[in-house]
VEXNUDREN-900404 format. One record per residue: residue number from 0; residue in one letter; x, y, z of N, C-alpha, C in turn. Coordinates in Angstrom, 3 decimals. Layout:
NUM | A | X | Y | Z | X | Y | Z | X | Y | Z .
...
END
This chain:
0 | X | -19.249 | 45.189 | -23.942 | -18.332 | 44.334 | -24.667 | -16.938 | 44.944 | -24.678 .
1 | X | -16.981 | 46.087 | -24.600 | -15.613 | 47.050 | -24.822 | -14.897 | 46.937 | -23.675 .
2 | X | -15.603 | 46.912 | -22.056 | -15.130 | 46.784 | -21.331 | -14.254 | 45.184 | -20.714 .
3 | X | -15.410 | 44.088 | -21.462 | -14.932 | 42.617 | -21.707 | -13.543 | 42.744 | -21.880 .
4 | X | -12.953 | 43.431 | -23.382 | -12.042 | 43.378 | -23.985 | -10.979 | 43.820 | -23.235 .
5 | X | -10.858 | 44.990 | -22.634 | -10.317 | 46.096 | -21.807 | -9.388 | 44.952 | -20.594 .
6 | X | -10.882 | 44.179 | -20.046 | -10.840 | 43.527 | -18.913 | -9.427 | 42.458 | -19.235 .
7 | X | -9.674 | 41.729 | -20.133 | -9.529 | 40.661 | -20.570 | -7.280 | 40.970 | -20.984 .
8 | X | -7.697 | 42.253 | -21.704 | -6.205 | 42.718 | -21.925 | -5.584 | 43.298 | -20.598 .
9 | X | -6.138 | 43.684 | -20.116 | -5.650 | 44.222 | -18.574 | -5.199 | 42.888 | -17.922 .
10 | X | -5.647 | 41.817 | -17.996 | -5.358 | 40.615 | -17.330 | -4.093 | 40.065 | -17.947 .
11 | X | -3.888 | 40.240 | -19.292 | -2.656 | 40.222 | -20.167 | -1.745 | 40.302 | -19.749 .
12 | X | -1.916 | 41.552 | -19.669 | -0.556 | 42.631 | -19.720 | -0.511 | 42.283 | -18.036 .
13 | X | -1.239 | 42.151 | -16.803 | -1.084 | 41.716 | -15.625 | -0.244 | 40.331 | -15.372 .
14 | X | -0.314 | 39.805 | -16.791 | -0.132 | 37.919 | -16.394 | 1.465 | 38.143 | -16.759 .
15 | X | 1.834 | 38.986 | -17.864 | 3.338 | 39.263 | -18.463 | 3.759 | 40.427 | -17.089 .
16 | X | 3.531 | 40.513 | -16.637 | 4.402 | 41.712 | -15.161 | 4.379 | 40.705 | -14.336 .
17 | X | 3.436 | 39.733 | -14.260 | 3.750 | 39.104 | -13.069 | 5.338 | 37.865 | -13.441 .
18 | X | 5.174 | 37.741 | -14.670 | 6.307 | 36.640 | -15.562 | 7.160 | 37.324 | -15.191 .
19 | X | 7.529 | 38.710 | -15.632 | 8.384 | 39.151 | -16.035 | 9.215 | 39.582 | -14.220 .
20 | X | 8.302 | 39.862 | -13.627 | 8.437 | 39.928 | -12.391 | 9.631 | 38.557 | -11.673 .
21 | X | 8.426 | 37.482 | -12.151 | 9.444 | 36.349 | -11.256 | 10.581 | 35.696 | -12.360 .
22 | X | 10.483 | 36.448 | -13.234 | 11.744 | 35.789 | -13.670 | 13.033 | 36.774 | -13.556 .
23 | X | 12.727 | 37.428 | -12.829 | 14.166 | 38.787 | -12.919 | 14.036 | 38.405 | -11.269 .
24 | X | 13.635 | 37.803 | -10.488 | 13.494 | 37.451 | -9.086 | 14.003 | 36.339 | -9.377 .
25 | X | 13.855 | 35.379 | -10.138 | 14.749 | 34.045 | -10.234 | 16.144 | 33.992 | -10.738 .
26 | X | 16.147 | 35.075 | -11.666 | 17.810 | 35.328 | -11.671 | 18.581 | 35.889 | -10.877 .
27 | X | 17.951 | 37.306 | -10.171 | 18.503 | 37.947 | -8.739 | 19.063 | 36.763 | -7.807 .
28 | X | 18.210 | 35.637 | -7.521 | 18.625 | 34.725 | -6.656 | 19.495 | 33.972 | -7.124 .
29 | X | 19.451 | 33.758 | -7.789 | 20.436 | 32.710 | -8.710 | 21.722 | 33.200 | -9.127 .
30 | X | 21.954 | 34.692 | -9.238 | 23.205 | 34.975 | -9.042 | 23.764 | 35.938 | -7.488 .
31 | X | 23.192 | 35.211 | -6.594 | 23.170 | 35.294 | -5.596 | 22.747 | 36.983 | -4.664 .
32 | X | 21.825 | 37.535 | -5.532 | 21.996 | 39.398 | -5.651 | 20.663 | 39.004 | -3.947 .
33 | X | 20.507 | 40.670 | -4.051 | 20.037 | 40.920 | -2.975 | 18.264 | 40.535 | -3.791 .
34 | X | 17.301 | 40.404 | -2.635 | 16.159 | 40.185 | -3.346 | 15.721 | 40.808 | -3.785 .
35 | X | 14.588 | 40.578 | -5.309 | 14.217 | 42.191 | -5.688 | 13.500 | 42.964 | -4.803 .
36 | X | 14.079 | 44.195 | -5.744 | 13.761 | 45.432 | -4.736 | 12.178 | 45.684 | -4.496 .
37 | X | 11.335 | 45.802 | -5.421 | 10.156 | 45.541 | -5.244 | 9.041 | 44.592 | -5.681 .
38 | X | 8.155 | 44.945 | -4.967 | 7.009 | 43.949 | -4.599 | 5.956 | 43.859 | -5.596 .
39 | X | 6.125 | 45.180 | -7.132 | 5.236 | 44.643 | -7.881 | 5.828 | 45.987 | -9.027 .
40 | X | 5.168 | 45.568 | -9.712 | 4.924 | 46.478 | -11.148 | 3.743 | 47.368 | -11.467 .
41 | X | 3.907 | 48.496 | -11.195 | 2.960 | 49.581 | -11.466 | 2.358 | 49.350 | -13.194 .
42 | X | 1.306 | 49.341 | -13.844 | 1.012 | 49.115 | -14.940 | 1.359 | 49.988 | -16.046 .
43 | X | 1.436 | 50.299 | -17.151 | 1.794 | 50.514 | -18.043 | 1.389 | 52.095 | -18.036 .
44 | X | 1.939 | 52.962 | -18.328 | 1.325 | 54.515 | -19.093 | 1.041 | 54.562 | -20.889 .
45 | X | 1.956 | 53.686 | -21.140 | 1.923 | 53.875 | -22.448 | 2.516 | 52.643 | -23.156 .
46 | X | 1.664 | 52.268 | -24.371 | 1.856 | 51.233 | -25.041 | 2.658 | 51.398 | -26.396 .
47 | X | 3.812 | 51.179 | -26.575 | 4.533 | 51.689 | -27.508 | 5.133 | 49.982 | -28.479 .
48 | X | 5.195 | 50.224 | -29.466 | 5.821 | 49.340 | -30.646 | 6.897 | 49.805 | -31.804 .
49 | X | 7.636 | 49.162 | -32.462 | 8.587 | 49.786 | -32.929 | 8.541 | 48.581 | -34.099 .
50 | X | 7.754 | 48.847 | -35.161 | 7.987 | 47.368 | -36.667 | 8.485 | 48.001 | -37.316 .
51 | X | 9.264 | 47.179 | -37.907 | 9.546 | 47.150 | -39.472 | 8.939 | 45.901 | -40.367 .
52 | X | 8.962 | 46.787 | -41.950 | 7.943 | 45.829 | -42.661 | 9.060 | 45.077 | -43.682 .
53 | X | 9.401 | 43.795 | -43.436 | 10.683 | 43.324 | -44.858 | 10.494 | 43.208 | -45.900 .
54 | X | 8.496 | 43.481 | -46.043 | 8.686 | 43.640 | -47.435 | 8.878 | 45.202 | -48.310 .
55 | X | 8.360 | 46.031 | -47.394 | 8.302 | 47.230 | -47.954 | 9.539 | 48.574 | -47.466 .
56 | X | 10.016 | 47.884 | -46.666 | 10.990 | 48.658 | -45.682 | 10.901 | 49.998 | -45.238 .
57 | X | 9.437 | 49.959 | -44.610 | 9.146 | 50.913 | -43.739 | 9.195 | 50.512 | -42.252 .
58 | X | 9.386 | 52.025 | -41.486 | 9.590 | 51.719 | -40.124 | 8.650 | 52.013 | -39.581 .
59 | X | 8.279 | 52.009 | -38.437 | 7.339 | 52.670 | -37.581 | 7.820 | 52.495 | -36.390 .
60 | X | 7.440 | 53.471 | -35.498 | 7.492 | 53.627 | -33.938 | 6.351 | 54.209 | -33.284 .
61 | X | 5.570 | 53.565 | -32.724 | 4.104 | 54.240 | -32.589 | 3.502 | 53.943 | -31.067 .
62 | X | 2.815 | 54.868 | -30.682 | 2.612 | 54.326 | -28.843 | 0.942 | 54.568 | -29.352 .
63 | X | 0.520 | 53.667 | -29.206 | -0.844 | 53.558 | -29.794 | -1.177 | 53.298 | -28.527 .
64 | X | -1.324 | 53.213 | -27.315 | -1.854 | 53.385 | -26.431 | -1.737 | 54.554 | -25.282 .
65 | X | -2.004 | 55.009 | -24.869 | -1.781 | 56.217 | -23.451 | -3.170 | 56.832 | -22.817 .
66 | X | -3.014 | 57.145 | -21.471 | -3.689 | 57.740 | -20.628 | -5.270 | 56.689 | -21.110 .
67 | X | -4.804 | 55.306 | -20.711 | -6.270 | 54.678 | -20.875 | -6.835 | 54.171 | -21.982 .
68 | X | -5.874 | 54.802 | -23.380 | -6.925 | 54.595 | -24.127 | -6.150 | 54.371 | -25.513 .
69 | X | -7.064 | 54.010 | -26.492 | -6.228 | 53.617 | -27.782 | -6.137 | 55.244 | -29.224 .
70 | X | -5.339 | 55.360 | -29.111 | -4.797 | 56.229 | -30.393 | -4.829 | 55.886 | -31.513 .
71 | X | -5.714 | 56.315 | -32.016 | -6.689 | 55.853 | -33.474 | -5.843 | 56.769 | -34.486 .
72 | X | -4.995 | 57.474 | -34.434 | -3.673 | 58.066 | -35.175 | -2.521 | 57.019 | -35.707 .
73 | X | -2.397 | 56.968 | -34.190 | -1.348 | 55.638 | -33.864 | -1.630 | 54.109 | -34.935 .
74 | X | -3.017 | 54.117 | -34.702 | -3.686 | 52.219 | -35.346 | -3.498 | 52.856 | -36.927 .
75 | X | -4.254 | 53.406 | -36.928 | -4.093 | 53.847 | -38.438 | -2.703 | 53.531 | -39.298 .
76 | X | -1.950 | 54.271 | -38.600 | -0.289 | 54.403 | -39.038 | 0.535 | 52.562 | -38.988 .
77 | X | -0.249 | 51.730 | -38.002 | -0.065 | 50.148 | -37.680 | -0.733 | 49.414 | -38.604 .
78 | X | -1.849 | 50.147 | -39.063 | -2.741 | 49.275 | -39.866 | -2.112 | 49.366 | -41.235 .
79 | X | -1.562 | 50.544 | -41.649 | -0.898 | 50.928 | -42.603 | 0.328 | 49.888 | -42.971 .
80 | X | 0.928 | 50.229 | -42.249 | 2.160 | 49.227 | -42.113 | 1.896 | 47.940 | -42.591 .
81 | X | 1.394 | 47.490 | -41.895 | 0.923 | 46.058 | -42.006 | 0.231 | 45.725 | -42.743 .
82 | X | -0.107 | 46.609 | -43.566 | -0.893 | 46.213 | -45.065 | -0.745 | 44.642 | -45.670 .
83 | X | -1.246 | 44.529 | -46.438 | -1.157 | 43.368 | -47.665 | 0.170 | 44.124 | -48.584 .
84 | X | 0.961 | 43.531 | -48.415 | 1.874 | 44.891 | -49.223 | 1.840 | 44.013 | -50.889 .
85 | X | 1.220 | 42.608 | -51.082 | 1.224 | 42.312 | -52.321 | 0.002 | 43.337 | -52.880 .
86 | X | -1.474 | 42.769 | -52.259 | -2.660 | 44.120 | -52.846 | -2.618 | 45.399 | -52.333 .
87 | X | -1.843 | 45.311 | -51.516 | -1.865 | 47.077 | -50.787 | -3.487 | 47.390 | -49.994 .
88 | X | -4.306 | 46.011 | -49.740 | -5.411 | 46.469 | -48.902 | -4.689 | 46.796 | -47.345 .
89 | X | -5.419 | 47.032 | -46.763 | -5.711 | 47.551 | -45.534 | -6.579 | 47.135 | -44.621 .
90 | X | -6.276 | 46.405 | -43.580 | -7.041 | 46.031 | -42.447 | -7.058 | 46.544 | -41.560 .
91 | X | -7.824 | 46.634 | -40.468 | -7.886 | 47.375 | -38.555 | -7.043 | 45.819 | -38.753 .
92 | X | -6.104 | 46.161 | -37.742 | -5.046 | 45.221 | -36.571 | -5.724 | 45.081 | -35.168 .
93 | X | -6.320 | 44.166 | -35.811 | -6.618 | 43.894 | -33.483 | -6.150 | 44.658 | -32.665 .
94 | X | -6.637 | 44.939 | -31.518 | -5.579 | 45.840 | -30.597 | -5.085 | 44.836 | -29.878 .
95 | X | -6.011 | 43.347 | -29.653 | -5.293 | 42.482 | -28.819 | -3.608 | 41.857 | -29.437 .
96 | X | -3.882 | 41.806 | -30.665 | -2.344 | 41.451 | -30.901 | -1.320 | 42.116 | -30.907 .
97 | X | -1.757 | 43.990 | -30.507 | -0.877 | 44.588 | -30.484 | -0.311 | 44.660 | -29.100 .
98 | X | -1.550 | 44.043 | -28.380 | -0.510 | 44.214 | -26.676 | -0.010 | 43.131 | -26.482 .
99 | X | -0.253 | 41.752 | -27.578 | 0.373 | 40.520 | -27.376 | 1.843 | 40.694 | -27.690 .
100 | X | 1.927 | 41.513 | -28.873 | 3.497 | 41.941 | -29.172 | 4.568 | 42.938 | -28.173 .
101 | X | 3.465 | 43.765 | -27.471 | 4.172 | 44.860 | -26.530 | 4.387 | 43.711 | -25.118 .
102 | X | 3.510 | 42.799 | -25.047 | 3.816 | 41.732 | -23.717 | 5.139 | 40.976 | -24.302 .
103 | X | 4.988 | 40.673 | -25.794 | 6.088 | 39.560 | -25.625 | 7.520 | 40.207 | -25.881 .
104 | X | 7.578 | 41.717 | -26.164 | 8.628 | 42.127 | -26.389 | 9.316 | 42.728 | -25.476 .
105 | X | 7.957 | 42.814 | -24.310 | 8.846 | 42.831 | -22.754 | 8.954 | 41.880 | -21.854 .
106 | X | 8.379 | 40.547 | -22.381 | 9.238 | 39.729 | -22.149 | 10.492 | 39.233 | -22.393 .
107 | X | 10.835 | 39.492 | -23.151 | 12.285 | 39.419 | -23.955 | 12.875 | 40.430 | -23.421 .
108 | X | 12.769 | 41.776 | -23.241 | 13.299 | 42.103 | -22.508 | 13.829 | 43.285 | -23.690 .
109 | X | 13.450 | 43.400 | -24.988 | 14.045 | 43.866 | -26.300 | 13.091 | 45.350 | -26.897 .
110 | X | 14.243 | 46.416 | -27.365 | 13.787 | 47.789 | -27.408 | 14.005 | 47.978 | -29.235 .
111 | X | 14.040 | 46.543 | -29.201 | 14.151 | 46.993 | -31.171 | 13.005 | 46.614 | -31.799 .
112 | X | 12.966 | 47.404 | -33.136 | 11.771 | 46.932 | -33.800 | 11.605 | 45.527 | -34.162 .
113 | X | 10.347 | 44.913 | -34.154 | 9.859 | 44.157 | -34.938 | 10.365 | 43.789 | -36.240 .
114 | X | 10.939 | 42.548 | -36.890 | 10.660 | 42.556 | -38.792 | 9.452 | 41.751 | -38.655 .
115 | X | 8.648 | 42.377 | -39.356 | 7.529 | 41.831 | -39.639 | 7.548 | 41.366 | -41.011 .
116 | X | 7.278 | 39.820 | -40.812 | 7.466 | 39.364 | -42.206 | 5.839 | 39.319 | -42.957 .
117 | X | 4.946 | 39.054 | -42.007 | 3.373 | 38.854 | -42.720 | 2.384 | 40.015 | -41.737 .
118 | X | 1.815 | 40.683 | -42.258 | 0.696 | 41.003 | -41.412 | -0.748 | 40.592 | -41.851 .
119 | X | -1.248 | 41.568 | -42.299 | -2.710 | 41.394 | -42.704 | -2.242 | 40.603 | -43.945 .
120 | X | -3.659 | 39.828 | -44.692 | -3.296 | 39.231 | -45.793 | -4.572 | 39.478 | -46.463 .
121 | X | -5.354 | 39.827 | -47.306 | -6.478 | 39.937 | -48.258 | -6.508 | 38.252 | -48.762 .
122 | X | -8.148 | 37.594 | -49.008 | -8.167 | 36.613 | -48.611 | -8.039 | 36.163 | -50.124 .
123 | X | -7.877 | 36.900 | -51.116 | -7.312 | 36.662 | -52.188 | -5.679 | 36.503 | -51.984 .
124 | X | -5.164 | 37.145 | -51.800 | -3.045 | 36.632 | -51.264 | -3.000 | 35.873 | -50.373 .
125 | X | -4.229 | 34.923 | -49.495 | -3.846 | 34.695 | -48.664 | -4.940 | 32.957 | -50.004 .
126 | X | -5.434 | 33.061 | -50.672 | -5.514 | 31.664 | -51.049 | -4.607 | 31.398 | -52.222 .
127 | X | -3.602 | 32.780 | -52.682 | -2.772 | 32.334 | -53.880 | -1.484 | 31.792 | -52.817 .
128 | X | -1.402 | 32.026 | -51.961 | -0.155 | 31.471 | -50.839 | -0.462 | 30.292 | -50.404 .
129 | X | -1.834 | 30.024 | -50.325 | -2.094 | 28.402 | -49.965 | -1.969 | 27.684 | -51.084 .
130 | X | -2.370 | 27.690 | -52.332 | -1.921 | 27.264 | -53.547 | -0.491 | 27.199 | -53.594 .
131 | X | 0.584 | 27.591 | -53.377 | 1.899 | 27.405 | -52.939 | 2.657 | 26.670 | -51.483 .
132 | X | 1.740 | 26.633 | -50.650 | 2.449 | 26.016 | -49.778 | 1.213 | 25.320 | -49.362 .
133 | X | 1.450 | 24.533 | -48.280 | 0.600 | 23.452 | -47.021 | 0.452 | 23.952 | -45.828 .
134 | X | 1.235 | 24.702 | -45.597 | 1.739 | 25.850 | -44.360 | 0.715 | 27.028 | -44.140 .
135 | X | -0.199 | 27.068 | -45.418 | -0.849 | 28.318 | -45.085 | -2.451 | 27.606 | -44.623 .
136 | X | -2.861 | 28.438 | -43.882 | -4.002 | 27.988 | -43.595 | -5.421 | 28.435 | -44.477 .
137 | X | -6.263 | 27.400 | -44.379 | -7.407 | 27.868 | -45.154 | -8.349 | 29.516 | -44.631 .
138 | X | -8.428 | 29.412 | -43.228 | -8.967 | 30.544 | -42.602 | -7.933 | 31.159 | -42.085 .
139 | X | -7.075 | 31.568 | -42.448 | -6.186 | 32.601 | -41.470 | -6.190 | 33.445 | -41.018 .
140 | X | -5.879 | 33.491 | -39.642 | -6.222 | 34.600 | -38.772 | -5.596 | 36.510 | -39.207 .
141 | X | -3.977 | 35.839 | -40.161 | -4.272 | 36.999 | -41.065 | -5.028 | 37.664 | -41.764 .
142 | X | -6.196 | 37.079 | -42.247 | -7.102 | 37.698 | -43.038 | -7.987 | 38.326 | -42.316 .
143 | X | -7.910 | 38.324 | -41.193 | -8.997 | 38.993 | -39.620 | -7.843 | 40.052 | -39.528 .
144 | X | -6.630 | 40.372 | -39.679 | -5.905 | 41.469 | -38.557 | -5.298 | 40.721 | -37.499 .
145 | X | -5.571 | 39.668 | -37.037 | -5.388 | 38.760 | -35.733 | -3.971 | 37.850 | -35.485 .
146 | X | -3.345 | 38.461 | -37.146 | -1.846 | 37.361 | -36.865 | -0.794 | 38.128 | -37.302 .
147 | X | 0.340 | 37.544 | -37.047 | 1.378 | 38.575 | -37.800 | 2.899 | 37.391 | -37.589 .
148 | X | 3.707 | 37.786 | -38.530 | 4.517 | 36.519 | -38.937 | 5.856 | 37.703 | -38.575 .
149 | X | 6.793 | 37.443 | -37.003 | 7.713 | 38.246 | -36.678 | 8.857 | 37.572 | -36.587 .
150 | X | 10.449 | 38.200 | -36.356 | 11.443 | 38.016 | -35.799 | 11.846 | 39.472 | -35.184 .
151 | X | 12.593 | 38.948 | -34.021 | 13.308 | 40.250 | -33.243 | 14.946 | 40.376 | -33.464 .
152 | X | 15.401 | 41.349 | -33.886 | 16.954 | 41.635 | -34.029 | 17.482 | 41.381 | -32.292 .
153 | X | 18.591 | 40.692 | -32.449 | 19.104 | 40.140 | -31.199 | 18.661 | 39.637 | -30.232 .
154 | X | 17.518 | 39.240 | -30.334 | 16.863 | 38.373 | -29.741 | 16.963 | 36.713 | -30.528 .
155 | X | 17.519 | 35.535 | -30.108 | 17.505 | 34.493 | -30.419 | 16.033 | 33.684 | -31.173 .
156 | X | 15.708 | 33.484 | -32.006 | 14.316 | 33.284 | -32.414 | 14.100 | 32.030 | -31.387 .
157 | X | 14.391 | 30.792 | -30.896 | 13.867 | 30.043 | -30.225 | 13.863 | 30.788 | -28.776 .
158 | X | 14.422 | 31.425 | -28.457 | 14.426 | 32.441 | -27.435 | 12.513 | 33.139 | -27.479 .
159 | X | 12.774 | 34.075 | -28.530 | 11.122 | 34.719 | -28.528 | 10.203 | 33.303 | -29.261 .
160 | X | 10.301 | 32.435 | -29.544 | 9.345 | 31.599 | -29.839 | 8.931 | 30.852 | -28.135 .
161 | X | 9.801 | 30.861 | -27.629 | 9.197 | 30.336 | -25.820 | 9.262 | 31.232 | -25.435 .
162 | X | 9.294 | 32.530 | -25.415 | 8.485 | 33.017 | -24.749 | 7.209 | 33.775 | -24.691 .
163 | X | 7.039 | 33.382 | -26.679 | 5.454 | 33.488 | -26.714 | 5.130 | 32.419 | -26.427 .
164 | X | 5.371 | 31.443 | -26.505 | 4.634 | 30.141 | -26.013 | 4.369 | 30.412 | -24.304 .
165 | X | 5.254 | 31.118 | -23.274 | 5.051 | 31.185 | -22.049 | 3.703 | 32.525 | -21.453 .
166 | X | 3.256 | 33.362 | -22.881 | 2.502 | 34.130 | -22.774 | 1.322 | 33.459 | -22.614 .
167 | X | 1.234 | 32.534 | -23.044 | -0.517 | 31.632 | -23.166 | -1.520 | 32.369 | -23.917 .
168 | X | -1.316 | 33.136 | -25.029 | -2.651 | 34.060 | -25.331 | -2.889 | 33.568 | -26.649 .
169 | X | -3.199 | 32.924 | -27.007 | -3.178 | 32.557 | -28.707 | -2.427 | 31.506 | -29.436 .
170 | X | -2.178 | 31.649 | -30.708 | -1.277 | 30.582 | -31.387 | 0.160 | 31.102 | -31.577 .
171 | X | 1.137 | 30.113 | -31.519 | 2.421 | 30.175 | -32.005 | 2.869 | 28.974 | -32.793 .
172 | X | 3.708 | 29.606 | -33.877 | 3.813 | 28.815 | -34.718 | 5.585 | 28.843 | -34.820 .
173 | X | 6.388 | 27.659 | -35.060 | 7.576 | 28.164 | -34.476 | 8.317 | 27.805 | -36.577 .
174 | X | 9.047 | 28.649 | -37.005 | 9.347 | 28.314 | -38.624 | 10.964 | 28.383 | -38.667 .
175 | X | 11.706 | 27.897 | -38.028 | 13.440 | 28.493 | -37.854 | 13.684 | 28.140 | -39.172 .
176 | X | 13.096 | 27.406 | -39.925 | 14.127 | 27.290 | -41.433 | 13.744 | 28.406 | -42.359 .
177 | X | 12.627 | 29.094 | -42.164 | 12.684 | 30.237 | -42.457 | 12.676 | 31.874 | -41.545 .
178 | X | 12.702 | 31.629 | -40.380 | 13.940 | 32.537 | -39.757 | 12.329 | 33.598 | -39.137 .
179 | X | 11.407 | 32.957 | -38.479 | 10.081 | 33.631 | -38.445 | 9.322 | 32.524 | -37.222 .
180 | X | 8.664 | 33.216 | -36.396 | 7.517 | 32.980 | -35.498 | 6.085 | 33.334 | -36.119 .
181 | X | 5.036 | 32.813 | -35.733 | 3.628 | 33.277 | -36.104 | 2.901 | 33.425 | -34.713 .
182 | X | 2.379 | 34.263 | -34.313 | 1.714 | 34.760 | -33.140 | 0.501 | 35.292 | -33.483 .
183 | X | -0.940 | 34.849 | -32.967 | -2.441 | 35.310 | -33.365 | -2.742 | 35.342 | -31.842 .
184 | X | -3.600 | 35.569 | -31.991 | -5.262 | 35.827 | -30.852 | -6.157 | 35.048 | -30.940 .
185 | X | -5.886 | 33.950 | -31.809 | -6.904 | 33.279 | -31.788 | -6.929 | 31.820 | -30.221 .
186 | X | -7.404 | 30.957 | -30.278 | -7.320 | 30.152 | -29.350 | -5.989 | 29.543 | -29.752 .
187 | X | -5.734 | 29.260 | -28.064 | -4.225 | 28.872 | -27.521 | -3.880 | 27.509 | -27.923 .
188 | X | -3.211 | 27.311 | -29.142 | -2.423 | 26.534 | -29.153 | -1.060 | 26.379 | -30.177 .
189 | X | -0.492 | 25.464 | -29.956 | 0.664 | 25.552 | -30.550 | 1.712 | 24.615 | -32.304 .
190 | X | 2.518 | 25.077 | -33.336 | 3.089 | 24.056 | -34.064 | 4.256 | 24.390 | -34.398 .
END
């Protein structure tokens, strides 16, 4: 099953090099440059992230991945972060949403942290928030580790909202009146 997973993210992170590939080949041409220089993208050494939390205003910079494998130092310190910062529980963070964020933040093309507005949610904060809004869902994939509610500094938000939508891996949820994307792992689709 471990290897399923492995497989499955390797194909990921393969599908965002190949994007990222032809779209720096479609601008080369388009501003008339020489063709790109090469023919592919060597894969990753290391999986690195950079959040901040807006509610608690902590930072992190963490390469939770290298030489193959996941850094259980690293998750810890992510899982932390991303707490429930109303109950202060603590969830494991998927690892898949963490390479969904390292794909979409090199798609964008962007070396700044994350604001992370939601991460994990305890399914107690996560039904006193549905009692307040319509917006929240009854099962949320926050309450799994599986979602997380972002914006990127200088990055245009309808900007990173298509181009998680061009990742295909999950849900996106697009919120500009409150200044936030929603990105999960769960099945692909979109609001």
């Amino acid at each position: 099953m471990h290897e399923s997973k492995d497989r499955a993210r390797q194909a990921l992170l393969a599908s965002a090099k190949r994007r990222e590939f032809l779209r720096i080949g479609v601008l080369a041409s388009a501003a008339l440059l020489v063709p790109p220089a090469f023919a592919g993208t060597k894969p990753a050494h290391e999986r690195r992230l950079s959040l901040h939390n807006t509610h608690t205003g902590e930072n992190l910079s963490a390469t939770y991945w290298a030489e193959g494998d996941f850094i259980d130092t690293e998750l810890q310190d992510i899982n932390t972060l991303l707490r429930d910062h109303r109950s202060g529980d603590i969830h494991p963070i998927d690892t898949d949403l963490l390479d969904l964020l390292y794909v979409l933040q090199s798609t964008v093309g962007s070396r700044k942290a994350f604001q992370v507005i939601s991460g994990y949610r305890s399914p107690a904060t996560n039904a006193t928030l549905r009692n307040k809004s319509s917006g929240v869902a009854k099962r949320s994939y926050h309450m799994q580790g599986k979602a997380i509610d972002i914006r990127l500094p200088g990055c245009d938000l309808k900007q990173l909202h298509t181009a998680a939508l061009s990742i295909q891996a999950g849900g996106v949820g697009y919120y500009p009146g409150s200044d936030f994307i929603h990105v999960d792992v769960g099945p692909q689709r979109s609001w």
